[in-house]
C-alpha positions in Angstrom: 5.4 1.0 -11.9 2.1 1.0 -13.0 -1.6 -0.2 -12.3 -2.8 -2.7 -14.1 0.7 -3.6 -15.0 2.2 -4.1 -11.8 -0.2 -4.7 -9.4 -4.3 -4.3 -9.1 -6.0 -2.9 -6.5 -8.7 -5.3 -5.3 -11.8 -5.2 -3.0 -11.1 -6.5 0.3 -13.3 -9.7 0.8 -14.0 -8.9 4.6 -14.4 -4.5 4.5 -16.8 -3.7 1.5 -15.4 -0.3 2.3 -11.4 -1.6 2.4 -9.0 -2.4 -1.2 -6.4 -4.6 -1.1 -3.3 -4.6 -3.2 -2.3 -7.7 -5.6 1.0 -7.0 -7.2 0.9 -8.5 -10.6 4.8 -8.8 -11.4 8.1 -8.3 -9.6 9.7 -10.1 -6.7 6.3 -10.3 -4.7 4.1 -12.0 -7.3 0.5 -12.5 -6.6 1.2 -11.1 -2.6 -1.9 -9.5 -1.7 -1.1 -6.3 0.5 -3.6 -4.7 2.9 -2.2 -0.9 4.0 -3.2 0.6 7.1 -2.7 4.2 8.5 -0.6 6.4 6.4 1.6 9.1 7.8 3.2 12.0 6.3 5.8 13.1 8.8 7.4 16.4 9.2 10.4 15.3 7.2 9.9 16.7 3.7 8.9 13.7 1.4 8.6 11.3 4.0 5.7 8.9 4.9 5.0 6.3 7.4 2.9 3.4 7.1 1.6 -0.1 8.1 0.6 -3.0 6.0 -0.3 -6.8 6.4 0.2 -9.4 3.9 -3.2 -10.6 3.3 -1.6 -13.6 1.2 1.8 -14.7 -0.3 2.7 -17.5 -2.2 6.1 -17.4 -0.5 4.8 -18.8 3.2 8.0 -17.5 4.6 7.5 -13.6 3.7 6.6 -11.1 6.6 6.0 -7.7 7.0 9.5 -7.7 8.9 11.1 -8.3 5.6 12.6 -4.9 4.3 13.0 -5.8 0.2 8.8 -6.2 1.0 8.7 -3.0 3.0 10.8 -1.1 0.3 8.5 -2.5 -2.4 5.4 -2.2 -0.8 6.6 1.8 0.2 7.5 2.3 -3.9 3.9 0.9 -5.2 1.7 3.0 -1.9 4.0 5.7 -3.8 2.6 5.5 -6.9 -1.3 4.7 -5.9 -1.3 7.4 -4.1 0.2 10.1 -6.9 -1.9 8.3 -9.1 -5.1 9.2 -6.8 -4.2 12.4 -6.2 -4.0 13.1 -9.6 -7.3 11.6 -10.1 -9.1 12.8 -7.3 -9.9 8.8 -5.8 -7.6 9.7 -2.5 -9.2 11.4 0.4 -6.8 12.8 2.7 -7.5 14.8 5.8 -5.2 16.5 8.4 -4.9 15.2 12.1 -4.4 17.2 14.6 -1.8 16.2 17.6 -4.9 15.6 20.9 -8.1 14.6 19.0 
């Protein structure tokens, strides 16, 4: 999966400091994404995140929907490799109280 290809990342009509995701091809074509907090648990390679569908074609999809949630986990996947690679992701540690 690949930007450009797959999806586009896309500025977020009501944050100027939020991107939105706009998957290009696959089963969720032209669904806009918006992802929230992302976790990284203390499972090795496991992450947790939140996400609303900022618009669908398909009026009946929802975030409930777990082929979405799978496919929406596999592209966060690859932007954020991609960033880190890159240098465009900012990540910072929380600690558990502040």
């Amino acid at each position: 999966m690949k930007e450009s290809v797959h999806y586009e990342i896309i500025p977020d009509r009501d944050d100027e400091q939020a991107w939105n995701v706009r998957m290009l091809k696959g089963p969720f074509t032209e669904t806009v994404l918006k992802y929230g907090v992302i976790k990284f648990n203390e499972i090795p390679k496991n992450m947790s995140f939140n996400f609303k569908i900022v618009y669908s074609p398909d009026t009946e999809l929802t975030v409930e929907d777990t082929r979405l949630q799978d496919f929406a986990g596999e592209v966060l996947e690859k932007i954020m490799e991609q960033g880190m690679k890159d240098g465009s992701v900012i990540n910072k540690e929380i600690t558990h109280g502040n």
